[in-house]
C-alpha positions as CSV (number, residue, x, y, z in Angstrom):
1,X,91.3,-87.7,-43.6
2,X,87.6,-88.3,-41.9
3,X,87.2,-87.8,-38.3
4,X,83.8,-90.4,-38.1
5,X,83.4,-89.4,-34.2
6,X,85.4,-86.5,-33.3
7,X,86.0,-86.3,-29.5
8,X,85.1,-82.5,-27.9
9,X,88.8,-80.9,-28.0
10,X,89.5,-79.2,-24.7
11,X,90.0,-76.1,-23.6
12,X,93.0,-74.4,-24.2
13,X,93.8,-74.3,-20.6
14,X,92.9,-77.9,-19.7
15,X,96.0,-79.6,-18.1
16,X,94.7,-82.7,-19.8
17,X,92.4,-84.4,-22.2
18,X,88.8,-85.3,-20.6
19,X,88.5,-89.3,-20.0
20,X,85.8,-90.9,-22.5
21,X,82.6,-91.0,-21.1
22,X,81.3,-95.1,-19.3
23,X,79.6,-97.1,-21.8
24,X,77.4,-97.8,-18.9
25,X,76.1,-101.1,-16.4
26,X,74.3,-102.4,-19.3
27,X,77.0,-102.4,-21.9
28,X,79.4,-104.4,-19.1
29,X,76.8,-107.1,-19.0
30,X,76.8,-107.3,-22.9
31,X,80.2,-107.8,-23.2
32,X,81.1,-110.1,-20.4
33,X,78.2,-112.4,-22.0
34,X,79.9,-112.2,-25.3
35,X,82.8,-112.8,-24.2
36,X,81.7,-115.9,-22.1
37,X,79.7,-116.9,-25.2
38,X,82.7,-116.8,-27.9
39,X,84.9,-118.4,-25.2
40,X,82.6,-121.1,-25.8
41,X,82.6,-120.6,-29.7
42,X,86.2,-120.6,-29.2
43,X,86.5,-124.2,-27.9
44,X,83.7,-125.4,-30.5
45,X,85.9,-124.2,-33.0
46,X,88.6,-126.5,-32.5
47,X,86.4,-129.6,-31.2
48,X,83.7,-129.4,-33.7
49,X,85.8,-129.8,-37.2
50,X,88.5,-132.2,-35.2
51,X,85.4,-134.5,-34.1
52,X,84.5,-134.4,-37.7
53,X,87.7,-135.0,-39.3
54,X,87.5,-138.3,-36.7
55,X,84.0,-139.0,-38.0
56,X,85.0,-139.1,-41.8
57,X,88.0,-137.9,-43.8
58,X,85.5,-137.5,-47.0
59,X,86.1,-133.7,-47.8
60,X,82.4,-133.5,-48.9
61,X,81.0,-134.7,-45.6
62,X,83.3,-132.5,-43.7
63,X,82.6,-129.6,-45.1
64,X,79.0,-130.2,-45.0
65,X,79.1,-130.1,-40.9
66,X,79.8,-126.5,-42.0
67,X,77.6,-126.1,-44.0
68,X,74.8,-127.4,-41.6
69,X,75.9,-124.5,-39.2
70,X,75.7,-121.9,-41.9
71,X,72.6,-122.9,-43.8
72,X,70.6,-121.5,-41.6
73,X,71.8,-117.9,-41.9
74,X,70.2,-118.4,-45.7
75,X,67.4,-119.8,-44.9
76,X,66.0,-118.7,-40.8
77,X,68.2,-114.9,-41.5
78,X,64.6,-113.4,-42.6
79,X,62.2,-114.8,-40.5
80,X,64.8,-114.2,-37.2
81,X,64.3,-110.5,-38.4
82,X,60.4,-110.5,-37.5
83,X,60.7,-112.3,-34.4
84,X,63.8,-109.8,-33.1
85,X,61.4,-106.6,-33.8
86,X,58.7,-108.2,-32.4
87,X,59.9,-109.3,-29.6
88,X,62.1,-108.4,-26.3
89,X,65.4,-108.7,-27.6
90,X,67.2,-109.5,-24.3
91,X,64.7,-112.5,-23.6
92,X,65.5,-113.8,-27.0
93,X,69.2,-113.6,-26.3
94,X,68.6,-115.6,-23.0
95,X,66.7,-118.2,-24.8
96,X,68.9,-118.7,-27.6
97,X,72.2,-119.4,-25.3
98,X,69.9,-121.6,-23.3
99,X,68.7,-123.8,-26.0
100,X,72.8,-123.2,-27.2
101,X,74.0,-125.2,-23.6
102,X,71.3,-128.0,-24.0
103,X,72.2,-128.9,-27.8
104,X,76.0,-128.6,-27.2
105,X,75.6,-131.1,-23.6
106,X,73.8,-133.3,-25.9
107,X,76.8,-133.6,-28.5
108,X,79.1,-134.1,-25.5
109,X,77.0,-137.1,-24.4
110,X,76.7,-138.9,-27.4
111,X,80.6,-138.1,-27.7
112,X,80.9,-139.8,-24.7
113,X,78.5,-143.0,-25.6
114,X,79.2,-143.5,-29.0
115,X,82.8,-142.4,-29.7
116,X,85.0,-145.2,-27.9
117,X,85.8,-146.6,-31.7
118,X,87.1,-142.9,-32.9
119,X,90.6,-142.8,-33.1
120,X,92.5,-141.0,-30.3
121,X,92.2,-137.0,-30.6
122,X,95.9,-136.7,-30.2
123,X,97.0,-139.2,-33.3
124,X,97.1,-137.2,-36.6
125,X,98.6,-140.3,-38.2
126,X,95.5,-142.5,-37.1
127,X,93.5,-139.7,-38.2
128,X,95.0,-139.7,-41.6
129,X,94.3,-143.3,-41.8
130,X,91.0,-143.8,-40.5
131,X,88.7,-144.5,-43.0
132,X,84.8,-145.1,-43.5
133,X,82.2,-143.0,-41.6
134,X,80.3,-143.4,-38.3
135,X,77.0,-142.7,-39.9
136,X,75.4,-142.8,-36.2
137,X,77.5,-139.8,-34.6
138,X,77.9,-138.0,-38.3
139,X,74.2,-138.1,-38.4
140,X,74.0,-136.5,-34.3
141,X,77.2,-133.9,-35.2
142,X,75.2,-132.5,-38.3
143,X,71.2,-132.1,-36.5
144,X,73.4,-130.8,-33.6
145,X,75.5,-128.0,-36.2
146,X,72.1,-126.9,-38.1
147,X,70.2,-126.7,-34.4
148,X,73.3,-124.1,-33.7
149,X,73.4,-122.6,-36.8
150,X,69.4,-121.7,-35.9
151,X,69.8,-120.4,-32.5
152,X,73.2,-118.5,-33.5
153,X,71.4,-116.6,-36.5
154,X,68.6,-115.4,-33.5
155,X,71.0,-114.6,-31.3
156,X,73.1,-112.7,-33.2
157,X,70.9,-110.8,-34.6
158,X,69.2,-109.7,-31.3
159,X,72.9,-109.0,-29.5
160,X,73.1,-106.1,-32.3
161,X,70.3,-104.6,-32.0
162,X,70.5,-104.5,-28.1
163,X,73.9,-102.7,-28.9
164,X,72.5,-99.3,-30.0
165,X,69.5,-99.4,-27.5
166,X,72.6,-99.3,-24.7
167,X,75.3,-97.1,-26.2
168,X,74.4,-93.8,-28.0
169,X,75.1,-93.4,-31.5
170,X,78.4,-91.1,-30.9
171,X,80.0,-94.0,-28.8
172,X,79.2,-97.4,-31.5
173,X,82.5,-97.4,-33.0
174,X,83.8,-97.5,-29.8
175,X,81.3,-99.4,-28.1
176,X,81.6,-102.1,-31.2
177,X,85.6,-102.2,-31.5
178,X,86.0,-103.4,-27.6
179,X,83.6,-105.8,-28.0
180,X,84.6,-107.5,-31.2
181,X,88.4,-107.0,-30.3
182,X,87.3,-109.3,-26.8
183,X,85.0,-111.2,-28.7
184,X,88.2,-112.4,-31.1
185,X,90.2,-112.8,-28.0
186,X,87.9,-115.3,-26.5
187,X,87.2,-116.7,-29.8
188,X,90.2,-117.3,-31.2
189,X,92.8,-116.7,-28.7
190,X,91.9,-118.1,-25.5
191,X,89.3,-120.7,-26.9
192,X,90.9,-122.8,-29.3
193,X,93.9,-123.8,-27.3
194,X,91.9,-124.3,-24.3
195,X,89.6,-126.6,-27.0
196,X,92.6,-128.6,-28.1
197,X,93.6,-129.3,-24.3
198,X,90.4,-130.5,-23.4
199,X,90.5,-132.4,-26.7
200,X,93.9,-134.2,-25.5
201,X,91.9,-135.0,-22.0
202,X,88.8,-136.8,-23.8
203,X,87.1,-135.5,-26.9
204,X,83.5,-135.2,-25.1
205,X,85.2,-132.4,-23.2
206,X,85.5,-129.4,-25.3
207,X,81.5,-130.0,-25.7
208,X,80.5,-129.9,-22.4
209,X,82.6,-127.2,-21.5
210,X,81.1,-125.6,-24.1
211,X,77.5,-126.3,-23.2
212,X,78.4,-124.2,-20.0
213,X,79.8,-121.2,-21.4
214,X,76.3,-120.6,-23.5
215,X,74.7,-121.4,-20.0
216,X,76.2,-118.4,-18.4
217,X,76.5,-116.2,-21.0
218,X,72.4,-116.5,-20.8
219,X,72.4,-115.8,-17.3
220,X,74.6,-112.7,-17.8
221,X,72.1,-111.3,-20.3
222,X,68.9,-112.0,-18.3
223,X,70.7,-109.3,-15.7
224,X,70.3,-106.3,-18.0
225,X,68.1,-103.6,-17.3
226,X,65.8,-101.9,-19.1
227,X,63.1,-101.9,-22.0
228,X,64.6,-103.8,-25.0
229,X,61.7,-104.0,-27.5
230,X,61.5,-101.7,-30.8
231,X,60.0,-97.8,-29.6
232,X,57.1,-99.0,-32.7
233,X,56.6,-102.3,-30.4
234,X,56.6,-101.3,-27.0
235,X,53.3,-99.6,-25.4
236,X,52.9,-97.6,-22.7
237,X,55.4,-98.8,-19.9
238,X,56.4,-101.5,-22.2
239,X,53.8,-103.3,-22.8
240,X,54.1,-105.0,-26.3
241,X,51.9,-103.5,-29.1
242,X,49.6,-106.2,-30.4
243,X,50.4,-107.5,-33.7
244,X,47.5,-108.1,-36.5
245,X,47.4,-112.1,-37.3
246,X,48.7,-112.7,-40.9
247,X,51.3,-109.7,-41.0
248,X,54.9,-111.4,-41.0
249,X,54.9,-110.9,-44.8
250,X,53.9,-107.3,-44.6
251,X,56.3,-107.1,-41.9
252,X,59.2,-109.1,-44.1
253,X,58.4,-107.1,-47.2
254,X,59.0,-103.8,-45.4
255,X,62.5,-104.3,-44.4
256,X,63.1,-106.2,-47.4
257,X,62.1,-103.0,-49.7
258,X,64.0,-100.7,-47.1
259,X,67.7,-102.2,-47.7
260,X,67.0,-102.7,-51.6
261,X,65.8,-99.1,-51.7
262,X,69.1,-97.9,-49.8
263,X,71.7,-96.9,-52.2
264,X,74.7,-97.8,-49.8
265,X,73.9,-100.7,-48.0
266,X,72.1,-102.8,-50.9
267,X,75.7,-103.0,-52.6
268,X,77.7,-103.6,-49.0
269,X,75.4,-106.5,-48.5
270,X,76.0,-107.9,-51.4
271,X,79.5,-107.2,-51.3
272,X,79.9,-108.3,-47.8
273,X,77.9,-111.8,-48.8
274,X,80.8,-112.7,-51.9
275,X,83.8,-111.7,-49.1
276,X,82.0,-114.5,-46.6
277,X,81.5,-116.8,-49.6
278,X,84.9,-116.2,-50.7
279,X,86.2,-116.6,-46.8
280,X,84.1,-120.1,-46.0
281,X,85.4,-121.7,-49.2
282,X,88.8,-121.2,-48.1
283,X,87.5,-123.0,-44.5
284,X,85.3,-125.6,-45.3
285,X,88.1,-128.3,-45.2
286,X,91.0,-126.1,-43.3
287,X,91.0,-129.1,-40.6
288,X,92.1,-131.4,-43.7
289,X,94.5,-129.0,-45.0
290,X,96.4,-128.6,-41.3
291,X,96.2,-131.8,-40.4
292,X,97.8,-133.4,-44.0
293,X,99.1,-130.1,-45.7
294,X,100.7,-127.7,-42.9
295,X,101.1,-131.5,-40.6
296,X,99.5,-129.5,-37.9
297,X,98.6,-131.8,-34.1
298,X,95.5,-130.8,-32.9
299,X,97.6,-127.7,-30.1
300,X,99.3,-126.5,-33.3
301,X,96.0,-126.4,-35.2
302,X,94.6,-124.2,-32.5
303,X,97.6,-122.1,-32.2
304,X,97.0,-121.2,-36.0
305,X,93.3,-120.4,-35.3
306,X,95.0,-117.6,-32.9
307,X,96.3,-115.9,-35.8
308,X,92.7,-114.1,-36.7
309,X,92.5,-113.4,-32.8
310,X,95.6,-111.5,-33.3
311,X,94.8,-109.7,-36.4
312,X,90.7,-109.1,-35.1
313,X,92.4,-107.8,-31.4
314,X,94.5,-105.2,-33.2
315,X,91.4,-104.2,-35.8
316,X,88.8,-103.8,-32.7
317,X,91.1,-101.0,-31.0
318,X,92.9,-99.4,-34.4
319,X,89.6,-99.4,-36.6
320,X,88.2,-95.6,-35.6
321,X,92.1,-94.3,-35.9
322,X,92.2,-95.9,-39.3
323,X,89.0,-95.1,-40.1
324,X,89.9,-91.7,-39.4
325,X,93.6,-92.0,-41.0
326,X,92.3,-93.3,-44.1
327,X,88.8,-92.3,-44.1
328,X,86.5,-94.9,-44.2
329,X,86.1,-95.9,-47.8
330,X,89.5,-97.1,-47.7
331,X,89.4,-98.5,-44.9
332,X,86.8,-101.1,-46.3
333,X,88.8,-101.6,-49.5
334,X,91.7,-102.8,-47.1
335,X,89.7,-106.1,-46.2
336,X,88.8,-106.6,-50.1
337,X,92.6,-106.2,-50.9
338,X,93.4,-108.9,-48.2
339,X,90.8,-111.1,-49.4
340,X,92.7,-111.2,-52.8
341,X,96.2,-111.6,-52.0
342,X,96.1,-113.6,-48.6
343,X,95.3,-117.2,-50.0
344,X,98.2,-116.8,-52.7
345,X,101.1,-117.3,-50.1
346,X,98.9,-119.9,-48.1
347,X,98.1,-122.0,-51.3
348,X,102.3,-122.2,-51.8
349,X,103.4,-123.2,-48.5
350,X,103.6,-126.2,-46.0
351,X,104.8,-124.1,-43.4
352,X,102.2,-123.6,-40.7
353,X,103.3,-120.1,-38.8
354,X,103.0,-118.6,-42.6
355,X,99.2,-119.3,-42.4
356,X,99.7,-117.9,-39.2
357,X,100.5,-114.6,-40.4
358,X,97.8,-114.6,-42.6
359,X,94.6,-114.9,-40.8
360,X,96.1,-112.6,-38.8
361,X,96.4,-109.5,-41.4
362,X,93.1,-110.6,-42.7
363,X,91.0,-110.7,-39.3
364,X,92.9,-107.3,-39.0
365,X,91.1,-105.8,-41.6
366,X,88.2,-108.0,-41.5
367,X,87.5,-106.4,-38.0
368,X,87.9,-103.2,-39.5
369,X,85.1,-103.6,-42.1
370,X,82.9,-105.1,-39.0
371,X,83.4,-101.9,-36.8
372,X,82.9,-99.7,-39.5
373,X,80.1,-101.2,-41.3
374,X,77.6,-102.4,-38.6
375,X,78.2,-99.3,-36.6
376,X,76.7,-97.4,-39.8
377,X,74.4,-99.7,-39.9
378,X,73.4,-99.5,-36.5
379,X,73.4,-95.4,-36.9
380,X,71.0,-95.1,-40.2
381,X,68.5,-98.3,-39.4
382,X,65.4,-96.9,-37.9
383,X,65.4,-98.5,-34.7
384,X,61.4,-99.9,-35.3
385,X,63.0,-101.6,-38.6
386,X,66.7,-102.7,-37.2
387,X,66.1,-105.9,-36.7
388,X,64.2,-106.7,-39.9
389,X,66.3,-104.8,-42.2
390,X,69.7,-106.4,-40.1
391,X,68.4,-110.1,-40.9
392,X,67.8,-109.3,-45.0
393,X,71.2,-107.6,-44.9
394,X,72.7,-110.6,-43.1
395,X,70.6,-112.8,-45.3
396,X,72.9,-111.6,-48.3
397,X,75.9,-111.0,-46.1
398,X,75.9,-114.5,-44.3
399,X,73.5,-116.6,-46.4
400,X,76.3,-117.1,-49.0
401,X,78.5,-118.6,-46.4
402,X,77.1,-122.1,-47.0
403,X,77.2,-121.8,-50.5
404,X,80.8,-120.9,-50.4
405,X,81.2,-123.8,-47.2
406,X,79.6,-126.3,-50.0
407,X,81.6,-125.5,-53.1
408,X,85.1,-125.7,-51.4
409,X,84.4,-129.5,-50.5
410,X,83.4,-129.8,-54.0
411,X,86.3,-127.9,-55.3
412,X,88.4,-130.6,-53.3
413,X,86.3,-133.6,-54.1
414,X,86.7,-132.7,-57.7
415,X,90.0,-132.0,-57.7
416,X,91.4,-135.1,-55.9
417,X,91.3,-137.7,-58.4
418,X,93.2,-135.3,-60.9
419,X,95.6,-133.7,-59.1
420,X,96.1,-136.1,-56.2
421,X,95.0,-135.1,-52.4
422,X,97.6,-132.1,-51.9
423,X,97.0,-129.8,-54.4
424,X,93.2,-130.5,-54.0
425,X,93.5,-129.3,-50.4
426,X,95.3,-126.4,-51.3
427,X,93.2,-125.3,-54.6
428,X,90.3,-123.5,-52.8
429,X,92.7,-121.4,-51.6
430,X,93.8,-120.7,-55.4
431,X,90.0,-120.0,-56.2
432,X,89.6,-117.5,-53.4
433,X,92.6,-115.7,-54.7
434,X,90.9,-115.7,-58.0
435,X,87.2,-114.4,-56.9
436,X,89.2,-111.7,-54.8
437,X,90.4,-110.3,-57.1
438,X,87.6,-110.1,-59.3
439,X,85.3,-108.4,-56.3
440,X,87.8,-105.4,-55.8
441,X,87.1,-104.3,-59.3
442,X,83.7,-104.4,-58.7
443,X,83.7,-103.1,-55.2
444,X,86.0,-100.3,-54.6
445,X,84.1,-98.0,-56.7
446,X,80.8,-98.5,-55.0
447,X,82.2,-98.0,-51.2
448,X,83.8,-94.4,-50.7
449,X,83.8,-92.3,-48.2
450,X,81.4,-89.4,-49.0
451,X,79.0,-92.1,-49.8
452,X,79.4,-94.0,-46.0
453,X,79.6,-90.2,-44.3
454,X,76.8,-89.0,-46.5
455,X,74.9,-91.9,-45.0
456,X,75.8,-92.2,-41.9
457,X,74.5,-87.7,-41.7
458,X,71.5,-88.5,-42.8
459,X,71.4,-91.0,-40.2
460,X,71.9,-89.4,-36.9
461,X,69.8,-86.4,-38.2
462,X,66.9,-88.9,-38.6
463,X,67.7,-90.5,-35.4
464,X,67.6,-87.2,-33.5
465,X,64.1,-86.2,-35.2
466,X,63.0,-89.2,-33.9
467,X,64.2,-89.0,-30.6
468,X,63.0,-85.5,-30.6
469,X,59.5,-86.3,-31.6
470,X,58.9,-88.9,-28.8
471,X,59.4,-86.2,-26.2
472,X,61.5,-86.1,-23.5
């Protein structure tokens, strides 16, 4: 077993165990604008593919809305690396939720304008039916999901590195496992149902409510205190070091070279980018597989969302005990397992609460691999290269997902005329099974636990030279 954080044991006459020490003013702020923020996510989960699924039936096209959301971790991911070192991070967050709300209000209008024809949110059969697209609002929903998909990959990427400069390294895991475990409360416990209500009221609804959730979540953030550029960018009392013209590529190339040069997280990238690829394939046309597979309405498609906020709530507070339990190599090879054997049961049944069950053990150990791996990650970047050297991992981590978004609509498209429309909803579930499989031979070997505690040593010692050298 592998103790990652050990807590200090007390003295033998101690009537009781010390409490943990605050996270501090600045980590509350963090996570009550998360946790605004995913509500919001939440309810965009549920409105966004259901006001799709009204817009076309055409498995391409609906996957593609997801696609449009994802693209631009392949193609912004890098880029949103530079501008996060080079900028205050905290500022960025506050613009990103702002331009978030004004997007998301603009979807909710053009809902409200151009969606009288649509047929009524709460009919499945009239959704089955419906056929054609509305080019007009299809056109809006997608420039609306790629706009988000932008300001997401920025914002994102700025929230984790604001993490570390809040929380010391000894407290991540802990620091990171409340907040994803409220995060997936919000997200996929509390939002989607309250998304499929508002969707029953009027299906500009979820949108706006939406819109308001990113508002606050950027005034939260604009509240924290404090210096939140990189120690290499900030001057004396915080001014921002000036940057020569011409140097994003020299910039871009650095932390590109860092993470291929690292012999741990250059394979967990890459490993991390075939498990989202893998997970978005089984997604891209889930809405189409509830609504005609599992014969879900839109309540009963949220309430299987709330599976993976089940699983992810349990994950965020057990990962450091099974971290420890297991040690932290296995531990990862837990959510590679469940990527392999979870689709099997869901590609042979009709029965909704089984898909249920699920998501829910694979957000379980999905949420374990999160806590785990970006605390590392958050321990062994130097902090002047965090944000550049978190966008090129996320580049290979999260620029697959649209990749593996596109090829399940394909998968079903191709399928279809062969196999009829059922078993072409249900055979991206077959192929994930299939891929799964093939990634745990190649993974487990690469992802052990000296390897991770090796790293993670190496680390905090170059973390407390550094800290040592600026003075006190």
């Amino acid at each position: 077993m592998t103790d990652l954080h050990p807590e200090p044991l007390a003295a033998p006459d101690a009537p009781r165990r010390q409490p943990r020490p605050s996270l501090g003013r600045n980590y509350r702020r963090v996570f009550g604008a998360s946790v605004v923020s995913n509500l919001g996510d939440g309810v965009a989960q549920i409105a966004y593919p259901w006001l799709a699924s009204a817009v076309t039936r055409d498995p391409v096209l609906v996957a593609l809305v997801a696609v449009a959301q994802r693209l631009p971790w392949l193609l912004f991911t890098l880029p949103a690396g530079v501008i996060t070192d080079r900028s205050d991070r905290r500022r960025l967050i506050v613009a990103m939720d702002t331009a978030r709300s004004a997007v998301t209000a603009l979807v909710a209008l053009a809902v409200l304008w151009l969606g009288s024809d649509l047929p009524a949110p709460g009919d499945v059969e009239a959704l089955r039916a419906a056929g054609g697209t509305d080019a007009l609002l299809y056109a809006i929903l997608l420039g609306a999901s790629l706009l988000l998909g932008c300001a997401e990959v920025l914002r994102d990427n700025s929230a984790q590195t604001i993490v570390p400069a809040i929380v010391e390294p000894q407290h991540l895991e802990r620091a990171n496992g409340r907040l994803w475990s409220a995060e997936q409360v919000a997200n996929t416990f509390v939002g989607p149902p309250l998304g499929s209500a508002l969707i029953a009221g009027a299906l500009f609804l979820p949108f706006a409510v939406s819109g308001v959730t990113f508002a606050v979540s950027g005034a939260i953030v604009s509240l924290l205190v404090g210096e939140f550029r990189s120690r290499a960018r900030a001057g004396a009392r915080g001014a921002a070091a000036a940057t020569p013209p011409g140097s994003w590529r020299r910039e871009l190339a650095e932390g590109v070279r860092w993470l291929w040069a690292h012999p741990l997280l250059r394979p967990m990238a890459i490993i991390l980018g075939i498990v989202n690829a893998i997970g978005t394939l089984q997604f891209a046309t889930l809405v189409l597989f509830a609504q005609e597979v599992l014969d879900t309405s839109a309540l009963e498609f949220a309430v299987l969302t709330m599976g993976a906020a089940l699983g992810a709530v349990v994950g965020g507070y057990t990962a450091p005990a099974i971290s420890r339990r297991l040690g932290s190599g296995p531990s990862l090879w837990l959510t590679l397992v469940a990527t392999a054997l979870t689709p099997i049961p869901i590609a042979l049944t009709s029965w909704w609460p089984l898909v249920f069950a699920m998501f829910a053990l694979a957000t379980l150990v999905g949420t374990v691999w999160n806590v785990i791996t970006v605390s590392l990650r958050q321990t062994i970047i130097p902090d002047q290269l965090l944000g550049r050297v978190n966008s090129v991992y996320r580049f290979f981590a999260w620029g697959m997902m649209p990749i593996g978004t596109a090829l399940g609509g394909v998968i079903v498209a191709v399928a279809e005329p062969g196999w009829g429309r059922e078993a072409a909803l249900r055979a991206p579930w077959w192929a994930a099974a299939a891929l799964g499989a093939a990634l745990v031979v190649y993974a487990v070997p690469k992802l052990t636990t000296e390897r991770l505690e090796s790293a993670r040593a190496e680390g905090l010692a170059a973390r407390a030279a550094a800290r040592a050298a600026d003075g006190p």
